[in-house]
Backbone of each chain as ProteinMPNN parsed JSONL, in Angstrom:
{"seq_chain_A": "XXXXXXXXXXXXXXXXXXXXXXXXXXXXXXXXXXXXXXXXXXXXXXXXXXXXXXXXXXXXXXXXXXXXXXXXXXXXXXXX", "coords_chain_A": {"N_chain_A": [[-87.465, 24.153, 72.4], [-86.989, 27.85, 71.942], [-88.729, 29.004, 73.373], [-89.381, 27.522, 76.282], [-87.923, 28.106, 77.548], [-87.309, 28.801, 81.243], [-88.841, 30.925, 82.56], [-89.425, 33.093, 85.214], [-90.693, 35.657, 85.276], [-92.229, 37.905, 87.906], [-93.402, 39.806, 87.329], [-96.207, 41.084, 84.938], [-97.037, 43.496, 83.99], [-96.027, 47.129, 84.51], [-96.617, 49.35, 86.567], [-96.541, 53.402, 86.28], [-96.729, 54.986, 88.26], [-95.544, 56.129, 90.864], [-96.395, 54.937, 94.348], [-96.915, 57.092, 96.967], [-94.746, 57.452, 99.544], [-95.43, 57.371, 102.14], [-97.294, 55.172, 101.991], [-96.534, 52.938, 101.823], [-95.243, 49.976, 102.103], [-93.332, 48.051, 101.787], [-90.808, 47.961, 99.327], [-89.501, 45.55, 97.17], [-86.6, 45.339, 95.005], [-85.459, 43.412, 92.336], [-83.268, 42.668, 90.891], [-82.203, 41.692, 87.384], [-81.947, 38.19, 86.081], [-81.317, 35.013, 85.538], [-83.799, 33.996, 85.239], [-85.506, 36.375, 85.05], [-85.184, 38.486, 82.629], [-85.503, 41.145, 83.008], [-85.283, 43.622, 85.321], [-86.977, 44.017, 88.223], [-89.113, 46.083, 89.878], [-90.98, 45.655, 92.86], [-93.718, 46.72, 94.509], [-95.054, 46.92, 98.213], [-98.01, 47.471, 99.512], [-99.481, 48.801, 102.762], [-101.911, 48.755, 104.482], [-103.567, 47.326, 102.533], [-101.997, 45.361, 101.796], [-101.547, 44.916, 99.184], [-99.875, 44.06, 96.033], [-98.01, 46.019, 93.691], [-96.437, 46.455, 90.511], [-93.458, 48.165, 89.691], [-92.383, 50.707, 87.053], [-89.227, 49.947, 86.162], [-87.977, 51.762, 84.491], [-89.093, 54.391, 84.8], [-88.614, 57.646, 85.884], [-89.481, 58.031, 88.386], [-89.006, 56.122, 89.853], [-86.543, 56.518, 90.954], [-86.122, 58.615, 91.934], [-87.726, 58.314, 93.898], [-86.166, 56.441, 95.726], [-84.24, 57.89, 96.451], [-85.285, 59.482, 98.016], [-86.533, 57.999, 99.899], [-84.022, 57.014, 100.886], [-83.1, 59.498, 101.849], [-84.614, 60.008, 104.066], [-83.603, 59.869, 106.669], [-83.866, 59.61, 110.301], [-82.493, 61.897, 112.758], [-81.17, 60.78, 114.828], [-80.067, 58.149, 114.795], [-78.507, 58.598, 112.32], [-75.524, 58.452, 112.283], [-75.312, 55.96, 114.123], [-73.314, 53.696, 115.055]], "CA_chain_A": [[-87.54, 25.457, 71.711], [-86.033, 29.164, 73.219], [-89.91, 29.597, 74.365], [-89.456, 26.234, 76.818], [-87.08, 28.267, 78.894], [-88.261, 28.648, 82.298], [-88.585, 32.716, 82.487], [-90.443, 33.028, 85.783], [-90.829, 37.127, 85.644], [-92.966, 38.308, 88.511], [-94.955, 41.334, 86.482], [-96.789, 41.133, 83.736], [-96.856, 45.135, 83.357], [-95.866, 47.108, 85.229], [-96.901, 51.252, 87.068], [-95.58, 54.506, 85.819], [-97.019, 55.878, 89.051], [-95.17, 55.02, 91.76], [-96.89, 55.219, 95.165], [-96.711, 58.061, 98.149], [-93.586, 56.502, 100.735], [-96.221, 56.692, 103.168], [-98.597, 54.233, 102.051], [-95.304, 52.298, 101.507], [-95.161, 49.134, 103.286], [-91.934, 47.397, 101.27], [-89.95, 48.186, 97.864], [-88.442, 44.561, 96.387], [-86.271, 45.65, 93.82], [-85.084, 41.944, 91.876], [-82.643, 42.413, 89.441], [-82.198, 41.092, 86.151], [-81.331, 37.024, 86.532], [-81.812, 33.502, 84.508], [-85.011, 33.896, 85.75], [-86.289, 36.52, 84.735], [-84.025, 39.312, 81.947], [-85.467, 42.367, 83.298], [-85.471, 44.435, 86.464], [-88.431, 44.123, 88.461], [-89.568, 46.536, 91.281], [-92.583, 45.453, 93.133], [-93.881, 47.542, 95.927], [-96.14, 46.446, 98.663], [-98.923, 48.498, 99.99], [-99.638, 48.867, 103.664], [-102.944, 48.484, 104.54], [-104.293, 46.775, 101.78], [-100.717, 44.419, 101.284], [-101.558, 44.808, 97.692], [-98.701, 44.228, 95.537], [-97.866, 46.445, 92.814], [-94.947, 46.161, 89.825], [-93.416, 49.09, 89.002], [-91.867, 50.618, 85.59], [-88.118, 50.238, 86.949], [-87.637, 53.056, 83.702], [-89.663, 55.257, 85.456], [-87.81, 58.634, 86.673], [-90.628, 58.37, 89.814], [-88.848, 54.784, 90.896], [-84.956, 56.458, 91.173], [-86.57, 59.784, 93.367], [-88.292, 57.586, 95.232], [-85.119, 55.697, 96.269], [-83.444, 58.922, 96.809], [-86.177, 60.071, 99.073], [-86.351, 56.782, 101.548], [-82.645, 57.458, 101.619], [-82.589, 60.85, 103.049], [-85.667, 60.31, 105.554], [-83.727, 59.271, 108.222], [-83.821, 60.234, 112.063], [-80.778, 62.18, 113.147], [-80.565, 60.075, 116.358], [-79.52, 57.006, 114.241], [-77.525, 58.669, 111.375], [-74.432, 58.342, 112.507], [-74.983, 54.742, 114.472], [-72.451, 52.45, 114.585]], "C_chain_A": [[-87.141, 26.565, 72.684], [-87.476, 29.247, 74.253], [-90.011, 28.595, 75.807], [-88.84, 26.712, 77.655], [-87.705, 28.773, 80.394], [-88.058, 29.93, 82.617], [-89.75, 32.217, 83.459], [-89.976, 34.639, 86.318], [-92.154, 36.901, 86.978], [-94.274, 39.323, 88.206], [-95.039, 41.211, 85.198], [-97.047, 42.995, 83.125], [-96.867, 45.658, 84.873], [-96.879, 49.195, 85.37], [-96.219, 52.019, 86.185], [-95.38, 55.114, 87.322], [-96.398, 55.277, 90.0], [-96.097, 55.95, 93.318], [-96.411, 56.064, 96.259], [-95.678, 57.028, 99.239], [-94.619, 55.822, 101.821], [-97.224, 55.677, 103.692], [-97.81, 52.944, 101.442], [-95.192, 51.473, 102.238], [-93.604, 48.529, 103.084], [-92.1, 47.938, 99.593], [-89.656, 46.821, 97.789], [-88.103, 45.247, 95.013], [-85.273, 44.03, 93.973], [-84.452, 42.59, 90.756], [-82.736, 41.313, 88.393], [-81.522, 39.318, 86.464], [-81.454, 36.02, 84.977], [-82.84, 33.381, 84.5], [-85.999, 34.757, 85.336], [-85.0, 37.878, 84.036], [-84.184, 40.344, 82.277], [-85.192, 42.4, 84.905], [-86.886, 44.459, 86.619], [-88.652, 44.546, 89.635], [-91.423, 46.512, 91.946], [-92.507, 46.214, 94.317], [-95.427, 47.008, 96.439], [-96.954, 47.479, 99.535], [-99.112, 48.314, 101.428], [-100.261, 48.588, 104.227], [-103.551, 47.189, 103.897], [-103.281, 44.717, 101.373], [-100.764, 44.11, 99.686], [-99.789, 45.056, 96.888], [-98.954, 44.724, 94.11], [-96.484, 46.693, 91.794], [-95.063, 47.961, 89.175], [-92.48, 49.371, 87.817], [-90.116, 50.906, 86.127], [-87.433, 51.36, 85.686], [-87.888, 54.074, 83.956], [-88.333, 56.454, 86.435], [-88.081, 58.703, 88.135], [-89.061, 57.586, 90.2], [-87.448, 55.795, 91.641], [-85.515, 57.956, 92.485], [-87.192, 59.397, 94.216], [-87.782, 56.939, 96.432], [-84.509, 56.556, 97.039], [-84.413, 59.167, 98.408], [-86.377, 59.24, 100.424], [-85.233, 57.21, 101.905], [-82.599, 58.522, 102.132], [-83.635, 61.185, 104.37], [-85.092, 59.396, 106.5], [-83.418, 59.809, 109.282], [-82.221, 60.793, 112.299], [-80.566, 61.324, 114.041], [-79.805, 58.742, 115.532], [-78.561, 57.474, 112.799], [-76.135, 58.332, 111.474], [-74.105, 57.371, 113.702], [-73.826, 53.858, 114.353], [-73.378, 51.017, 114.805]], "O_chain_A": [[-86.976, 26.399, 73.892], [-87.459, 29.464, 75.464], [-90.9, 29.014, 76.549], [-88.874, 26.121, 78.735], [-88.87, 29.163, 80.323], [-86.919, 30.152, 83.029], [-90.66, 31.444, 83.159], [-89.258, 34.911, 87.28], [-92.885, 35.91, 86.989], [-95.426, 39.505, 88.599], [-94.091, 41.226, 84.412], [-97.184, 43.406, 81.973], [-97.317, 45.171, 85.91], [-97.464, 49.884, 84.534], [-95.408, 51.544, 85.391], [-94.318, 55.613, 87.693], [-96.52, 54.063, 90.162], [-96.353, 57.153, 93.369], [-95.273, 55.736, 96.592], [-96.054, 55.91, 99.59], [-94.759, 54.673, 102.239], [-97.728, 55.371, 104.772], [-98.347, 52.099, 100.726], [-94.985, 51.892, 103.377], [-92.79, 48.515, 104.007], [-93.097, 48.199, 98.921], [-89.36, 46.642, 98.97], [-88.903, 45.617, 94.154], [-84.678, 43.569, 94.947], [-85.081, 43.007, 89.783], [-83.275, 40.22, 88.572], [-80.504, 39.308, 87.156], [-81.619, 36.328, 83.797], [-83.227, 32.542, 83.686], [-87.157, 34.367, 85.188], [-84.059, 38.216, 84.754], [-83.197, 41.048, 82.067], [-84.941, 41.41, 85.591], [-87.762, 44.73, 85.797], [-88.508, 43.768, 90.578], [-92.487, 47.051, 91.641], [-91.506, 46.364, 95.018], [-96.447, 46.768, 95.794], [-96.335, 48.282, 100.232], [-98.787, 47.133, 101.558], [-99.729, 47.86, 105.065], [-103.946, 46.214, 104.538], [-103.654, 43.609, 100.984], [-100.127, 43.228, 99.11], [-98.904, 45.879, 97.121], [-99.781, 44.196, 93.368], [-95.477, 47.13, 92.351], [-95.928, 48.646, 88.627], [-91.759, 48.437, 87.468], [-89.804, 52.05, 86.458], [-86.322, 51.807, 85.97], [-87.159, 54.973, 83.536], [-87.507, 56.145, 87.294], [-87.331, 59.199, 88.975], [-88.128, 58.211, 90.704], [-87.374, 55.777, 92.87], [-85.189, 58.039, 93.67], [-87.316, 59.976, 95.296], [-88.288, 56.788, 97.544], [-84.186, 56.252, 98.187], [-84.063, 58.99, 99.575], [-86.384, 59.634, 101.591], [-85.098, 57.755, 103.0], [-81.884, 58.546, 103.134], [-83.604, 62.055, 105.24], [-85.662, 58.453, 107.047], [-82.523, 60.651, 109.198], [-81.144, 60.241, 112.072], [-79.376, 61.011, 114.038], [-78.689, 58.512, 115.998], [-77.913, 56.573, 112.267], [-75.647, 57.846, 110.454], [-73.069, 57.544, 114.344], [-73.585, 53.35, 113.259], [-72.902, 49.922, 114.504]]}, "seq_chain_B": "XXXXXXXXXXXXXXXXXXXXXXXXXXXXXXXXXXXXXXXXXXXXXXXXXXXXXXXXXXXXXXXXXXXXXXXXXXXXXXXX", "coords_chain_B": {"N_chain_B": [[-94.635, 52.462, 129.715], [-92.327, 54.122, 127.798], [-90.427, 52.356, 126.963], [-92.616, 49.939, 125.956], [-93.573, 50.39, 123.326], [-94.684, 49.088, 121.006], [-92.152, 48.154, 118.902], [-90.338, 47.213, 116.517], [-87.989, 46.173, 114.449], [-86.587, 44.676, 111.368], [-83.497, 44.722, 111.59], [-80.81, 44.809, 113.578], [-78.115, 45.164, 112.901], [-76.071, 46.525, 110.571], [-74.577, 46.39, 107.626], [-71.692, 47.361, 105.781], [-70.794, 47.11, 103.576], [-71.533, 46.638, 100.335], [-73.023, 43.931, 98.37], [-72.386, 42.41, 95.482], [-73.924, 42.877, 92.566], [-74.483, 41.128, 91.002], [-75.037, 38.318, 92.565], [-76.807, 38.979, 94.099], [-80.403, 38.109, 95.225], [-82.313, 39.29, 95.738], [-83.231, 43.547, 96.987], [-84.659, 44.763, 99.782], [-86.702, 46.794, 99.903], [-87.52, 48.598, 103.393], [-89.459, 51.637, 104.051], [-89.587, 53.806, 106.862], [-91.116, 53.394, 109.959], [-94.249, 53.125, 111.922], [-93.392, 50.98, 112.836], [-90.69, 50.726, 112.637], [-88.522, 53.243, 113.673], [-86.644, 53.685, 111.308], [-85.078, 53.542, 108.166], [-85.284, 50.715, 106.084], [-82.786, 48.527, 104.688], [-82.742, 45.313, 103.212], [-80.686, 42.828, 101.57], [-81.05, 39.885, 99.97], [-79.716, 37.071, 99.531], [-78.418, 35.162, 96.673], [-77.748, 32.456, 96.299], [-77.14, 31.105, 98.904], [-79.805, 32.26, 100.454], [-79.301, 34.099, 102.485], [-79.971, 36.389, 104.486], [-78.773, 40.308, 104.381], [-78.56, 42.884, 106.103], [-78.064, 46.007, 105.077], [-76.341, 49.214, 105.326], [-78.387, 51.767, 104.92], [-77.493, 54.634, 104.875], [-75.115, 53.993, 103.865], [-73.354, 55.198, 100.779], [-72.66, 53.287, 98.834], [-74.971, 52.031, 98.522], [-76.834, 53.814, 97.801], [-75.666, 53.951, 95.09], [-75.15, 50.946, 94.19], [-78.426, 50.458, 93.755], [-78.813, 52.817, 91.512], [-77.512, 51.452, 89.589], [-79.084, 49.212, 88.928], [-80.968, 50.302, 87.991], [-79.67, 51.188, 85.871], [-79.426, 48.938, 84.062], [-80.627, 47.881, 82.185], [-82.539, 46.013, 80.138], [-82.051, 46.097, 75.988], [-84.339, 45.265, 74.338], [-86.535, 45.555, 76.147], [-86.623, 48.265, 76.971], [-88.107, 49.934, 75.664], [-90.419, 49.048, 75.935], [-94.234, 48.98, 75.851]], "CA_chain_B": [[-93.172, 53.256, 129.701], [-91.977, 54.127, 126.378], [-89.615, 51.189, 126.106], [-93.025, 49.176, 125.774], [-93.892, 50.273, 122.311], [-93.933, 47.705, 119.804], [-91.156, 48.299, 118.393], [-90.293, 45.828, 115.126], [-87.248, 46.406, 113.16], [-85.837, 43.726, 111.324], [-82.624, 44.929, 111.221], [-80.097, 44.852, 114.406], [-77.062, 45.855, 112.647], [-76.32, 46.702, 108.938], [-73.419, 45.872, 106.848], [-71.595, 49.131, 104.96], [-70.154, 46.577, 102.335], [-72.9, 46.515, 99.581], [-72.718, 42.978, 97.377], [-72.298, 42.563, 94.017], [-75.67, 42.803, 92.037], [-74.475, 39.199, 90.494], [-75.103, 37.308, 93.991], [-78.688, 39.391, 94.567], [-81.22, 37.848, 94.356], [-83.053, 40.845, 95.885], [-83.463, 44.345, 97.673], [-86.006, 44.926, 100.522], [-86.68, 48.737, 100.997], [-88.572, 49.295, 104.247], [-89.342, 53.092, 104.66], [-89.447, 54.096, 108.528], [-92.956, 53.369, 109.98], [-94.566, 53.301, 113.824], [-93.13, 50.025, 114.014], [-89.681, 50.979, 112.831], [-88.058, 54.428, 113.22], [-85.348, 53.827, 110.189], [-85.375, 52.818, 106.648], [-84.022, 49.27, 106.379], [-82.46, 47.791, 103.237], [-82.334, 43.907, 103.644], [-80.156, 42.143, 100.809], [-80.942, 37.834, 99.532], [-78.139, 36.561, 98.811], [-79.06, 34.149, 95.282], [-77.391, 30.675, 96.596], [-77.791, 30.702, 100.435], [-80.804, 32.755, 100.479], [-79.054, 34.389, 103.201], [-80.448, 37.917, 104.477], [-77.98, 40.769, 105.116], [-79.25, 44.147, 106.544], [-77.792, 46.917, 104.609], [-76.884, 50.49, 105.978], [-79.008, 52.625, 104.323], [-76.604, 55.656, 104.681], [-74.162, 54.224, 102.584], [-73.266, 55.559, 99.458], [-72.572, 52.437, 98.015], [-76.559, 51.709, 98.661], [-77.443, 54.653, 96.164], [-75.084, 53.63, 93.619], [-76.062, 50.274, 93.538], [-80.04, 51.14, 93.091], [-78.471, 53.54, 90.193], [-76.868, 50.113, 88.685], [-79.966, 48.17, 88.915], [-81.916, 50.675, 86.821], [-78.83, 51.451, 84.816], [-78.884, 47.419, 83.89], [-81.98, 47.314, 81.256], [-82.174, 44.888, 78.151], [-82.417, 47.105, 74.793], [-85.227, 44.813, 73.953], [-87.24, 45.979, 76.889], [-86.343, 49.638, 77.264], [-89.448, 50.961, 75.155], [-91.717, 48.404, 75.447], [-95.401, 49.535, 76.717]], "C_chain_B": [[-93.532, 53.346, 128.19], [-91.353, 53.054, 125.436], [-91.062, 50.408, 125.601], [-93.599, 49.416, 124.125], [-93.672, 49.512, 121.31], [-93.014, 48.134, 118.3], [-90.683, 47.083, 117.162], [-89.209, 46.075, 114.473], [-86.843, 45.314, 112.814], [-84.463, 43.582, 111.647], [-81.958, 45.038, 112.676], [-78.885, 45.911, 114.413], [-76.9, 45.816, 111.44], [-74.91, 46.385, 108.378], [-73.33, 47.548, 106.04], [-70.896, 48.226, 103.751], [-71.41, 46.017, 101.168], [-72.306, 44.709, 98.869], [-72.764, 43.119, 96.528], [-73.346, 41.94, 93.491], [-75.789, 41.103, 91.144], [-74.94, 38.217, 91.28], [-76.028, 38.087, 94.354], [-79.398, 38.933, 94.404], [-82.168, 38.989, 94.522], [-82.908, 41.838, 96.721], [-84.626, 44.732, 98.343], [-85.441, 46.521, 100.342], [-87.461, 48.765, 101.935], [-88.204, 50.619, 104.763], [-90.12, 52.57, 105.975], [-90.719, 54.055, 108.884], [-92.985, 53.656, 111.348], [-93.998, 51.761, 114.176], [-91.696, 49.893, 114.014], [-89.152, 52.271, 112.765], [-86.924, 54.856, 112.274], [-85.57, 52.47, 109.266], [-84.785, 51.544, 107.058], [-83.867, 48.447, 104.775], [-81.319, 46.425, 103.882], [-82.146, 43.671, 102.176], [-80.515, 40.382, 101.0], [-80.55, 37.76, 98.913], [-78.85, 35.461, 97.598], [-78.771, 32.444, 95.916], [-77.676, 30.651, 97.659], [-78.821, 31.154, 100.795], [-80.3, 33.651, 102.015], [-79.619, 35.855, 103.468], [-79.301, 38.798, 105.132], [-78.279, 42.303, 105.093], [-78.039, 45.067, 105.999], [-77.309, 48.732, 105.498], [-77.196, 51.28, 104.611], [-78.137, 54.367, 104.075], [-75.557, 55.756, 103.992], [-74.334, 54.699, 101.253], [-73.62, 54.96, 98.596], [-73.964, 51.903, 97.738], [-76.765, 52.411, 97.353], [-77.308, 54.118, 95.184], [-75.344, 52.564, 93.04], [-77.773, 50.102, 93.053], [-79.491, 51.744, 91.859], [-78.57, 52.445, 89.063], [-77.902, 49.751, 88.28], [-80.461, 48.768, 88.374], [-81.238, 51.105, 86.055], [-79.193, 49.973, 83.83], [-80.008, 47.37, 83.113], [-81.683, 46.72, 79.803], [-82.454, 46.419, 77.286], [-83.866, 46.473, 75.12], [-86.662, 45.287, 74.91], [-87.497, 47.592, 77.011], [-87.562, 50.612, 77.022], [-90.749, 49.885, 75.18], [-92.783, 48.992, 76.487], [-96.125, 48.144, 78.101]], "O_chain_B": [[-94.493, 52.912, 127.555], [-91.434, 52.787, 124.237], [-90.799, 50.04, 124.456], [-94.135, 48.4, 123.684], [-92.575, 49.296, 120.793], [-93.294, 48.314, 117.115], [-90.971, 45.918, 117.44], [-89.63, 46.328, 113.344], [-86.591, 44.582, 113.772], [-84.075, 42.464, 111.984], [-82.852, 45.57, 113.335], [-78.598, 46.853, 115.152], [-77.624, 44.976, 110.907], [-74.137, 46.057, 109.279], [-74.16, 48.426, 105.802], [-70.393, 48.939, 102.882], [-72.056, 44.987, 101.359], [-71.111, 44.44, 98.982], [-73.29, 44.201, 96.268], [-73.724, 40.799, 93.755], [-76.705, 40.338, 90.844], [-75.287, 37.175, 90.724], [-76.198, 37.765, 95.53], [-79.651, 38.962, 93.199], [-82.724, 39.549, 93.577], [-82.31, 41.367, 97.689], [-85.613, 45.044, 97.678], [-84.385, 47.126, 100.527], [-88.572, 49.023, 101.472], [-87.263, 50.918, 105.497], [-90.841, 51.597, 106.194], [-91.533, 54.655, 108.182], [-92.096, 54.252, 111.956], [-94.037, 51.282, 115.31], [-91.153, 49.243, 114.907], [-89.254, 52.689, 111.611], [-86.356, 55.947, 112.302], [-85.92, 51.295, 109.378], [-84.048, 51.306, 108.014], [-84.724, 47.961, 104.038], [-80.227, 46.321, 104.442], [-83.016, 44.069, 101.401], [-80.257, 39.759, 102.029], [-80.683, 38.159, 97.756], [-79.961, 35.014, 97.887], [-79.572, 31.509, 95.901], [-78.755, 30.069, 97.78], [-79.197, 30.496, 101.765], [-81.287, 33.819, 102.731], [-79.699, 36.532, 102.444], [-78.789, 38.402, 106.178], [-78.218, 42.896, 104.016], [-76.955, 44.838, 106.535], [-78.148, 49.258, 106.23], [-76.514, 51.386, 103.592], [-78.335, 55.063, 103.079], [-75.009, 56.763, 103.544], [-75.408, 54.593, 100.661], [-74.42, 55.291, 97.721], [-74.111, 51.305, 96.673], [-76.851, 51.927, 96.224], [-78.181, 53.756, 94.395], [-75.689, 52.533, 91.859], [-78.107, 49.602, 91.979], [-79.759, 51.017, 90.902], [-79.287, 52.412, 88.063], [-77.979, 49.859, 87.056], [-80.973, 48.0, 87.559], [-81.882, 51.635, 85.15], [-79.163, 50.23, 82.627], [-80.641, 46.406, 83.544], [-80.935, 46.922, 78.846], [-82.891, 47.477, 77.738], [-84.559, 46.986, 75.998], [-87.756, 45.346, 74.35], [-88.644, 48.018, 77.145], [-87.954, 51.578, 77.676], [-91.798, 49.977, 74.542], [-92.493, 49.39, 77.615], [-97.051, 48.447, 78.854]]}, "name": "protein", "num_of_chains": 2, "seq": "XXXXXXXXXXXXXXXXXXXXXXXXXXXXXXXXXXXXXXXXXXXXXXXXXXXXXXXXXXXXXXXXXXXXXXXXXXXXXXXXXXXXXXXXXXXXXXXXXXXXXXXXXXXXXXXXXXXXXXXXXXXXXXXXXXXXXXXXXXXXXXXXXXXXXXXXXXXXXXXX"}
């Protein structure tokens, strides 16, 4: 039957809220596969290593992305 | 000294050629901490499981993140 297929999503629901950078240990963002049909961003907590799924619809997740991207050190911007 | 700080990045050197979100299996984000002073976006490859350190300053970085939350089923889009 279609239900027999082996869908191994990671989140069962997910945040709206997405968490402060700083208490930011890792982002996995997993695209969509055979595996699982959605987008799934899990973020891991710092301290605690708690893992949390977030709503990859969420306006937070895409300013959040933005925002890692522009915090970086001048001394290494322009690294080769 | 200073050199002795534990220093941790995964990352050595970064790649400016993003992959194609077909051959992902995922995106690390690590924002910049005390044990690394720069973001690091590590790519797994889907078949070799291979890891390939990202530069975070590319463009092409943004745009794919854009993709990956551009890329949602209908069927999902509103669900709670």
């Amino acid at each position: 039957s279609p239900l027999s297929r082996n869908i191994r999503c990671r989140c069962i629901k997910s945040h709206d809220v997405v968490p402060n950078v700083k208490f930011l240990q890792k982002l996995e963002v997993i695209p969509e596969s055979s595996s699982c049909p959605r987008t799934e961003i899990i973020a891991t907590m710092k301290r605690t290593q708690e893992q949390r799924c977030l709503n990859p619809n969420s306006k937070q997740i895409q300013d959040l992305l933005k925002l890692i991207n522009k915090k970086r050190p001048k001394e290494t911007s322009n690294q080769k």
